[in-house]
N, CA and C atoms as a LAMMPS dump frame, in Angstrom:
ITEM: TIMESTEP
0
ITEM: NUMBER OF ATOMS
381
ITEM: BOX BOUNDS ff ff ff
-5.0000000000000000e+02 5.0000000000000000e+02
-5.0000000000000000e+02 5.0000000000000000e+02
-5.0000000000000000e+02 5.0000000000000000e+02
ITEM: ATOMS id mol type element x y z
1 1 1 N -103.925 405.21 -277.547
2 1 2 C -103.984 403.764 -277.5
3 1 3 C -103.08 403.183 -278.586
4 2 1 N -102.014 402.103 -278.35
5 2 2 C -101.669 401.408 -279.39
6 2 3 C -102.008 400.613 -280.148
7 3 1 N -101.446 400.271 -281.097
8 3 2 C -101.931 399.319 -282.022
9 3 3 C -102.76 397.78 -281.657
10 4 1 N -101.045 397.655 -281.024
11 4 2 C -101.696 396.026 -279.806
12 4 3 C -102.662 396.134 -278.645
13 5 1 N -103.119 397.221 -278.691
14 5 2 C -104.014 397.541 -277.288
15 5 3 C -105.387 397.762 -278.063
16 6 1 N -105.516 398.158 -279.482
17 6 2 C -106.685 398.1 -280.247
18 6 3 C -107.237 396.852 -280.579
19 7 1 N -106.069 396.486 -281.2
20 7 2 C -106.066 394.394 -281.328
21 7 3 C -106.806 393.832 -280.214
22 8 1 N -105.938 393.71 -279.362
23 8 2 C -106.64 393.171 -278.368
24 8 3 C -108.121 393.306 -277.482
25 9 1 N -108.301 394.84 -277.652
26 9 2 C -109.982 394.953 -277.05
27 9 3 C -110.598 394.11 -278.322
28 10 1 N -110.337 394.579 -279.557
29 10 2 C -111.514 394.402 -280.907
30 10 3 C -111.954 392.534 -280.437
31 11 1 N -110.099 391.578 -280.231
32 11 2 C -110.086 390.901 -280.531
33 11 3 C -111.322 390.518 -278.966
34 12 1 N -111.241 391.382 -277.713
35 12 2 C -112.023 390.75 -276.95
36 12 3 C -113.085 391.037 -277.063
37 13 1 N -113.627 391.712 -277.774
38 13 2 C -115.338 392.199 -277.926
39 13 3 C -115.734 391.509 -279.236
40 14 1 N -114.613 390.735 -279.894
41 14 2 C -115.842 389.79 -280.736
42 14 3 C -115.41 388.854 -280.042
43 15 1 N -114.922 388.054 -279.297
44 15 2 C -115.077 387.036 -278.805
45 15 3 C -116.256 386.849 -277.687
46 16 1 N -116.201 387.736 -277.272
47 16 2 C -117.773 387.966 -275.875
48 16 3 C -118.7 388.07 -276.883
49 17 1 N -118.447 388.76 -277.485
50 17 2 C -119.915 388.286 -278.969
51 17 3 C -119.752 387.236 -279.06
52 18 1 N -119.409 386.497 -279.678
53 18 2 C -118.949 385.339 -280.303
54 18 3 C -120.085 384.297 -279.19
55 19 1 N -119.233 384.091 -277.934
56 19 2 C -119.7 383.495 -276.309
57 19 3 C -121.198 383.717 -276.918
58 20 1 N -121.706 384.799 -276.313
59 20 2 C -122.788 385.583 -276.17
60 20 3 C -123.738 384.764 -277.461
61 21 1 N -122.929 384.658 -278.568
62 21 2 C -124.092 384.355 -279.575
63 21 3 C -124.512 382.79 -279.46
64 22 1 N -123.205 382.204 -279.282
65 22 2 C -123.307 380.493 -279.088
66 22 3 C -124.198 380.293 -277.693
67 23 1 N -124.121 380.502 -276.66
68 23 2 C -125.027 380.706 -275.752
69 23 3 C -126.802 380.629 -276.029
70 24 1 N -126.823 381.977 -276.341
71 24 2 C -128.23 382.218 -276.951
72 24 3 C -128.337 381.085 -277.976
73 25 1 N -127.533 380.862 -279.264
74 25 2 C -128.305 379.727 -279.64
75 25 3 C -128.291 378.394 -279.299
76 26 1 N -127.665 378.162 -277.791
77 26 2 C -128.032 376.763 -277.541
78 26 3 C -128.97 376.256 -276.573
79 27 1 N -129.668 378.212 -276.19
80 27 2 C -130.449 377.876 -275.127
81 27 3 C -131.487 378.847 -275.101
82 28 1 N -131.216 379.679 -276.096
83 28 2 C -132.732 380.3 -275.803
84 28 3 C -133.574 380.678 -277.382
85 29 1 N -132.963 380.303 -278.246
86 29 2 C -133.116 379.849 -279.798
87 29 3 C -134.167 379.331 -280.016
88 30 1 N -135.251 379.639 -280.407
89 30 2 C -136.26 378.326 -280.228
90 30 3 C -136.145 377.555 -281.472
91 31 1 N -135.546 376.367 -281.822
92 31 2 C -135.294 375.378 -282.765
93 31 3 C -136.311 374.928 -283.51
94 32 1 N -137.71 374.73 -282.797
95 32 2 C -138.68 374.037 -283.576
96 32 3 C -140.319 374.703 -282.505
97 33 1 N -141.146 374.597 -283.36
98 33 2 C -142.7 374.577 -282.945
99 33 3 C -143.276 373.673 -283.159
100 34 1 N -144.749 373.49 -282.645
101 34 2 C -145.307 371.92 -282.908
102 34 3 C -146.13 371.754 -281.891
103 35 1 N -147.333 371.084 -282.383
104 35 2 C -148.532 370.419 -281.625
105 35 3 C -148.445 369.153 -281.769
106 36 1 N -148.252 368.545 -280.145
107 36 2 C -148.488 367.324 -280.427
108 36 3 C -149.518 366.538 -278.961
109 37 1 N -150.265 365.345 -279.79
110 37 2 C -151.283 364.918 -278.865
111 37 3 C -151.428 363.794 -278.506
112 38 1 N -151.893 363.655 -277.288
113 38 2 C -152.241 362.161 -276.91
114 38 3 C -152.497 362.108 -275.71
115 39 1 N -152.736 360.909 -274.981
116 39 2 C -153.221 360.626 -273.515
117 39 3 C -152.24 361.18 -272.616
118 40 1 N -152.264 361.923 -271.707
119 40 2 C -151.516 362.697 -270.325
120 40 3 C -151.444 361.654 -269.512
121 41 1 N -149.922 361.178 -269.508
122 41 2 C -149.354 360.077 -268.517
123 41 3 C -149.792 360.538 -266.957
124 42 1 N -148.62 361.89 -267.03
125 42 2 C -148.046 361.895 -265.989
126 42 3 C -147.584 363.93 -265.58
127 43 1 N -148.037 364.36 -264.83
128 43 2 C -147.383 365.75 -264.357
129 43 3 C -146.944 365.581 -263.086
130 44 1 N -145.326 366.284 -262.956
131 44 2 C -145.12 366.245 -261.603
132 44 3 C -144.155 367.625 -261.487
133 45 1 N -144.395 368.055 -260.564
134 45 2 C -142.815 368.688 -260.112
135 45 3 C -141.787 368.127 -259.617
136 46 1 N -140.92 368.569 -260.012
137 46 2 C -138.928 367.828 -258.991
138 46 3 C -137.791 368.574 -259.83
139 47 1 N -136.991 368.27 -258.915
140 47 2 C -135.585 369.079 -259.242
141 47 3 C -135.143 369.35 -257.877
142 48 1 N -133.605 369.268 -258.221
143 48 2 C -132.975 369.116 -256.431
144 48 3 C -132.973 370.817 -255.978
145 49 1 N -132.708 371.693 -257.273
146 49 2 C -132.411 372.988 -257.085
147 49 3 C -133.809 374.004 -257.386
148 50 1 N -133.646 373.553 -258.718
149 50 2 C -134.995 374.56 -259.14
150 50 3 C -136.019 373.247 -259.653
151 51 1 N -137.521 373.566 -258.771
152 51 2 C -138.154 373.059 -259.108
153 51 3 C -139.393 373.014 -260.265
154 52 1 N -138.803 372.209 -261.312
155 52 2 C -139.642 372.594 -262.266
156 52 3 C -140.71 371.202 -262.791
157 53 1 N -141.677 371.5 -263.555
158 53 2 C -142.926 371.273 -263.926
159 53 3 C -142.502 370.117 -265.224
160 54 1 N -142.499 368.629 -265.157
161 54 2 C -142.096 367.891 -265.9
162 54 3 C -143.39 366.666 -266.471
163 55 1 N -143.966 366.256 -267.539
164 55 2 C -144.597 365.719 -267.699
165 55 3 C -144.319 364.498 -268.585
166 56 1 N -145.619 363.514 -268.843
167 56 2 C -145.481 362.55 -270.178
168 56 3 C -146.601 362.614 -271.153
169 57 1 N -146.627 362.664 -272.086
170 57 2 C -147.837 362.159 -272.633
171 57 3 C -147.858 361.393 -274.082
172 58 1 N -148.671 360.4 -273.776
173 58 2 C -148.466 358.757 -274.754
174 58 3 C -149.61 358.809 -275.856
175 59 1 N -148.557 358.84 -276.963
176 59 2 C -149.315 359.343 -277.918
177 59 3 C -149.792 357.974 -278.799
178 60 1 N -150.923 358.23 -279.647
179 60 2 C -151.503 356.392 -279.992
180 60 3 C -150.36 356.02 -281.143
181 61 1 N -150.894 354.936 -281.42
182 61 2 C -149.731 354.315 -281.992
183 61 3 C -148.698 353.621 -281.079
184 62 1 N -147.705 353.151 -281.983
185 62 2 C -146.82 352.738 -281.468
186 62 3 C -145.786 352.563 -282.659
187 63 1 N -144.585 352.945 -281.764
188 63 2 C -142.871 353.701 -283.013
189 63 3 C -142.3 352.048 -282.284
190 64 1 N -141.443 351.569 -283.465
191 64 2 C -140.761 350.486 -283.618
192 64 3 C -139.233 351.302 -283.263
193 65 1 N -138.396 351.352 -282.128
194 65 2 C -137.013 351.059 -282.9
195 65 3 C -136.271 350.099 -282.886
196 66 1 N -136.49 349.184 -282.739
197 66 2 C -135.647 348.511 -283.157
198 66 3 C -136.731 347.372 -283.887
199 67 1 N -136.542 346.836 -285.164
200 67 2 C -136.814 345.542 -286.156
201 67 3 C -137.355 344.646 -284.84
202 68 1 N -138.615 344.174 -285.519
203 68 2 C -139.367 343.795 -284.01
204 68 3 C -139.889 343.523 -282.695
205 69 1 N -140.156 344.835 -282.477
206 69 2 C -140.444 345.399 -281.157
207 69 3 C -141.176 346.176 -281.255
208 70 1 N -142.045 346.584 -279.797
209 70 2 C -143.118 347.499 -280.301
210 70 3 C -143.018 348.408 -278.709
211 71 1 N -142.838 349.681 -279.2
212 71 2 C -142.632 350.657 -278.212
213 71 3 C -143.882 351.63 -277.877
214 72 1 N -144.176 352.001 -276.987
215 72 2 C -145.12 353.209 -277.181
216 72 3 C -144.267 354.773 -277.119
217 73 1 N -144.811 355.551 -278.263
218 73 2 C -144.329 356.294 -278.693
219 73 3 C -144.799 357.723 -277.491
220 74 1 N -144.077 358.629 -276.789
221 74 2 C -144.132 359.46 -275.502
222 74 3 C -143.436 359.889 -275.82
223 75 1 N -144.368 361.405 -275.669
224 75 2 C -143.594 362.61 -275.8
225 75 3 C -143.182 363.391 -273.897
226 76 1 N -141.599 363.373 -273.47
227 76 2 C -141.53 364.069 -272.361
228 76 3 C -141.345 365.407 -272.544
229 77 1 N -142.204 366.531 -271.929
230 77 2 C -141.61 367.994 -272.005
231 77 3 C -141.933 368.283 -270.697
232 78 1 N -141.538 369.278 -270.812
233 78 2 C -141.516 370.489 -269.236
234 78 3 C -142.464 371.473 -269.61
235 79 1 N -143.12 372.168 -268.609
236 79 2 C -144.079 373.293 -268.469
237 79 3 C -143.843 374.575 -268.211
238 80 1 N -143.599 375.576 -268.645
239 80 2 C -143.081 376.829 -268.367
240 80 3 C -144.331 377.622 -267.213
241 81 1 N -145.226 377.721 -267.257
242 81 2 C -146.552 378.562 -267.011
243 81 3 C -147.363 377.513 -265.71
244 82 1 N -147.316 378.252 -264.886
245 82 2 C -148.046 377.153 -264.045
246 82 3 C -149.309 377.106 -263.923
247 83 1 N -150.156 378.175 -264.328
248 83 2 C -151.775 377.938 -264.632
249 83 3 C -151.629 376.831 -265.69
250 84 1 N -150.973 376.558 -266.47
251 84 2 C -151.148 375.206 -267.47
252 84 3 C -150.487 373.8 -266.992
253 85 1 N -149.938 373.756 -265.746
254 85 2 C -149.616 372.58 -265.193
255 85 3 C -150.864 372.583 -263.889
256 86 1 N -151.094 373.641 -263.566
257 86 2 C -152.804 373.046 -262.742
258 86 3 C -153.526 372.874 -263.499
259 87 1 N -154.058 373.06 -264.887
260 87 2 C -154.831 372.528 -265.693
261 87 3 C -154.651 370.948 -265.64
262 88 1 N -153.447 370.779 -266.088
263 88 2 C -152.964 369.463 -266.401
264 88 3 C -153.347 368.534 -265.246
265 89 1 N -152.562 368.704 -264.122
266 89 2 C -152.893 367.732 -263.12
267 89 3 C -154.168 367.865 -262.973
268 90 1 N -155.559 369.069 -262.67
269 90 2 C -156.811 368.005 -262.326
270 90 3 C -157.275 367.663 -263.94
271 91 1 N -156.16 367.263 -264.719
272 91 2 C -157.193 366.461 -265.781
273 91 3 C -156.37 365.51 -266.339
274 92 1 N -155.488 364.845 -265.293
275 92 2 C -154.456 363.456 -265.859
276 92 3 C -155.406 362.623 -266.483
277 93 1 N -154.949 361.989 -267.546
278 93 2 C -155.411 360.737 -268.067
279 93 3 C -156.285 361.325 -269.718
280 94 1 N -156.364 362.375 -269.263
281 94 2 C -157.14 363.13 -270.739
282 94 3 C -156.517 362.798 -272.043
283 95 1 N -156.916 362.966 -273.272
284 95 2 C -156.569 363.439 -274.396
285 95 3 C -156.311 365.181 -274.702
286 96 1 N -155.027 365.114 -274.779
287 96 2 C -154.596 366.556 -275.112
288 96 3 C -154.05 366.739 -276.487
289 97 1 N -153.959 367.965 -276.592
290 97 2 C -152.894 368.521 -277.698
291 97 3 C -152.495 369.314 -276.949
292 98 1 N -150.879 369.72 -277.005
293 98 2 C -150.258 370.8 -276.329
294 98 3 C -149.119 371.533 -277.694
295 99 1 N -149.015 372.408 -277.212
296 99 2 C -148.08 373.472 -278.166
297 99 3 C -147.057 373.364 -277.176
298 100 1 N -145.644 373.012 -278.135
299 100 2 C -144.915 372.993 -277.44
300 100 3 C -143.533 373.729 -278.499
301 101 1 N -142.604 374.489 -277.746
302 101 2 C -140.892 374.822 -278.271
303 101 3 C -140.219 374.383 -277.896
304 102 1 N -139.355 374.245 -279.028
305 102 2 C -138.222 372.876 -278.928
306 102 3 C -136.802 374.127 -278.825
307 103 1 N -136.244 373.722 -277.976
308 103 2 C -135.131 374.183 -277.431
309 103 3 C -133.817 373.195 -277.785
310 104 1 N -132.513 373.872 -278.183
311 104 2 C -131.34 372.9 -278.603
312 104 3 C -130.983 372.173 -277.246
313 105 1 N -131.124 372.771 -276.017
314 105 2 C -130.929 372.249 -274.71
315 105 3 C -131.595 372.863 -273.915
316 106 1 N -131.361 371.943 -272.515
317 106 2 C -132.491 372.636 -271.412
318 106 3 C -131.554 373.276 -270.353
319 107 1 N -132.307 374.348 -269.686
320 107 2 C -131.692 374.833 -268.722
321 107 3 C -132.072 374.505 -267.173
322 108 1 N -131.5 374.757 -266.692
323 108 2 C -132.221 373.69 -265.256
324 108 3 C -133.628 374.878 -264.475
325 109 1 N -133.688 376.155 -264.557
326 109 2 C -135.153 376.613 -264.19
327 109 3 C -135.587 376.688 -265.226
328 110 1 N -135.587 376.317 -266.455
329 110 2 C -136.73 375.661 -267.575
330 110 3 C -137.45 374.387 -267.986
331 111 1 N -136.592 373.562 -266.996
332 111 2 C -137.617 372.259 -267.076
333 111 3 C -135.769 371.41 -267.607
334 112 1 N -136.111 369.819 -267.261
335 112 2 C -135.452 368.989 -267.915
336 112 3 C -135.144 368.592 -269.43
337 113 1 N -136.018 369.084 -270.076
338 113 2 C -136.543 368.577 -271.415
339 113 3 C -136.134 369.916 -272.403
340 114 1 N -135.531 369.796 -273.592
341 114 2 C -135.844 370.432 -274.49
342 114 3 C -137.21 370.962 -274.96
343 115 1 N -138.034 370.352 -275.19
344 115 2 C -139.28 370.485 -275.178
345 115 3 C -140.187 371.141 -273.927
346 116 1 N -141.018 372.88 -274.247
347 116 2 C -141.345 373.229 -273.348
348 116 3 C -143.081 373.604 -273.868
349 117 1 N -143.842 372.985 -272.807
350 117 2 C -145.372 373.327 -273.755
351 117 3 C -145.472 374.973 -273.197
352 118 1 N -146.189 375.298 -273.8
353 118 2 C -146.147 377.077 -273.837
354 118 3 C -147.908 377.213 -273.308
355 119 1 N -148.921 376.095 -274.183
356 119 2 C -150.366 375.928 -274.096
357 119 3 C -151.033 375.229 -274.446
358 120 1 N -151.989 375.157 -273.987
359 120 2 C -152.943 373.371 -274.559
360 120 3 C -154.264 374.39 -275.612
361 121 1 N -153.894 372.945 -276.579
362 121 2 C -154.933 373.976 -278.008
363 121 3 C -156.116 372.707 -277.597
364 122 1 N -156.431 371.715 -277.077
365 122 2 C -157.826 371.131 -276.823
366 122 3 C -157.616 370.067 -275.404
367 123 1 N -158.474 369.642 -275.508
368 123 2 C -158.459 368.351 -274.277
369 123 3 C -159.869 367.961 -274.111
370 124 1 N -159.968 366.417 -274.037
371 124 2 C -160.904 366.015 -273.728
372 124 3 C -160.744 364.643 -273.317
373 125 1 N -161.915 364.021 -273.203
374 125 2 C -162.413 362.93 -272.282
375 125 3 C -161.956 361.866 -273.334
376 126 1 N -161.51 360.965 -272.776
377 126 2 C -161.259 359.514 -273.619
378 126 3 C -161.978 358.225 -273.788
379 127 1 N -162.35 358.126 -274.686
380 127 2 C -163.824 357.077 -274.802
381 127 3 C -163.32 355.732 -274.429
């Protein structure tokens, strides 16, 4: 093998590394963990291709952005596990906490959302 023929594989096998690594961390990296809770808007499925498991849930309070205005603060994620999206739908309207991973981006059979709940740590009835 020559010189320029060594060059060139080395130079193509760190670049497919290279690919390979940026990839993985923009999509299967998990960026962040976190429980977060509040009233269950909404579960549905859709997607034109792959149909995946997309929800809302409206957490109390209310986040200002902009200098007087008052927003309600909703968290959207996607559902990986579908025993935890039949949970969800027969119990819309509940108080939850869900565990969810935060992803740098979404992939289209992982849901729309960066945010993917993995499991629900409580739920209950809303007074």
């Amino acid at each position: 093998m020559t010189t320029g023929k060594k060059i060139g594989t080395i130079a193509a096998i760190i670049g497919t590394l290279l690919v390979a690594g940026l990839i993985y961390f923009n999509y299967f990296f998990i960026f962040g963990e976190g429980v977060k809770a509040g009233e269950l808007n909404y579960i549905v499925k859709k997607g034109y291709i792959f149909k995946t498991d997309e929800g809302k849930l409206i957490q109390s309070g209310v986040r200002s952005k902009q200098t007087g205005t008052l927003q309600n603060n909703e968290f959207e994620f996607s559902v990986a596990d579908a025993k935890i999206t039949e949970q969800l739908m027969g119990n819309s309207g509940k108080f939850f906490e869900l565990h969810y991973k935060e992803y740098k981006h979404g992939l289209p059979w992982r849901g729309f959302s960066k945010y993917v709940v993995d499991s629900i740590y409580a739920s209950k009835e809303i007074p």
